[in-house]
N, C-alpha and C positions, 0 to 999 in steps of 0.2 A: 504494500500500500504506500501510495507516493505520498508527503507529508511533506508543506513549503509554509515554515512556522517565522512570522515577521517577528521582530521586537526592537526597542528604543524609540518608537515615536512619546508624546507628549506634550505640554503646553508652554512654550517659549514665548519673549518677545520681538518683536521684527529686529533684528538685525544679528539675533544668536543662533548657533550653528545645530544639530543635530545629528548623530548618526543612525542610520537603522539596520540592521543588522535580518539577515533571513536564513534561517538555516534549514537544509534539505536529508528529507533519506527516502528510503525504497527504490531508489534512481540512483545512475551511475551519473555522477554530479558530472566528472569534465563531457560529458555527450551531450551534453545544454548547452547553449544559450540562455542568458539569464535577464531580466528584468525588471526593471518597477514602472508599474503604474501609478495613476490617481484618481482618485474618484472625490469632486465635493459634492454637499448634498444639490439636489437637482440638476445637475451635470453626468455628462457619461464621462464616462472612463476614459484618460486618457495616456498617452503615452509619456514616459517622462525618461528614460535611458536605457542599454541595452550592454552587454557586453557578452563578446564569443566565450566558447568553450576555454581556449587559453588565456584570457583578456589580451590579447593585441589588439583586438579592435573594440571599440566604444562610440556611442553614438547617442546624441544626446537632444532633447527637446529643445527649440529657438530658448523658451522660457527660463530655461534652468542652465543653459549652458555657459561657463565661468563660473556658475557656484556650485553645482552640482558635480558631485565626483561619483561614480560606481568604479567597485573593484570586487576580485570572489579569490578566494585561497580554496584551491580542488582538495589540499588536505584536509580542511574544517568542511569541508561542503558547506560554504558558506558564502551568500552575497552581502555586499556590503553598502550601503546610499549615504555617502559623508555629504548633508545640507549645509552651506553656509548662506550666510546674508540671507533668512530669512526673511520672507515677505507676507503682510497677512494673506495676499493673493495663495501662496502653498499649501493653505489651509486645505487638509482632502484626508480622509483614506487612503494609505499606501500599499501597496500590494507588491509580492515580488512573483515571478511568474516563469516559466519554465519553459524552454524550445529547441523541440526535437532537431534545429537546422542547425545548427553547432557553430555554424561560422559567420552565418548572417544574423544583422544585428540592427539590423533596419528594416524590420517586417512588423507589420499589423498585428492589432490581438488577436487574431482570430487565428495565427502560427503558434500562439501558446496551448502547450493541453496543459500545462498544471497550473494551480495558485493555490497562494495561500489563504488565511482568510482576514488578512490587513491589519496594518497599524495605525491609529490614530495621531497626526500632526495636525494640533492648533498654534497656529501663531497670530497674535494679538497684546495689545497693550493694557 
């Protein structure tokens, strides 16, 4: 059974950092491609970073790029979302998500079969 367990969201204020952390088992972690998304309430889901199976490649949202970091260690089976300069806009559910294509890292949610089932970031003053 595949299992993509988020943790370290929480309630910051705009301009401090976060990391969110996700860890994976029942899968053979470097055969992914790995994830986060966002979801705020009444909004869909969107995409926010991506990284291949070795992390050589990374790919990132217009929104988030320059403060946003992903990275994964295949020995922890572990992804990792270092947020800085918080913005209340980041405010959402974060999800990390799983993809069978290993190398690409610019594909649509609909290339993910696994998630987890999300971390909570509020940020606000």
């Amino acid at each position: 059974q595949v299992q993509l367990v988020e943790s370290g969201g929480g309630l910051v204020q705009p301009g401090a950092s976060l990391r969110l952390s996700c860890v994976a088992s029942g899968l053979i972690f470097s055969n992914y491609a790995l994830g986060w998304f966002r979801q705020a309430p009444g909004k869909e889901r969107e995409f926010v970073a991506a990284i291949s199976w070795s992390g050589g490649s990374t790919y990132y949202a217009d929104s988030v790029k320059g403060r946003f970091t992903i990275s994964r260690d295949n020995a922890k089976n572990t992804v990792y979302l270092q947020m800085n300069s918080l913005k209340p806009e980041d405010t959402a559910a974060y999800y990390c998500a799983a993809n069978p294509n290993r190398n690409k890292v610019a594909l649509p949610r609909q290339y993910y079969d696994y998630w987890g089932q999300g971390t909570q970031v509020t940020v606000s003053s």
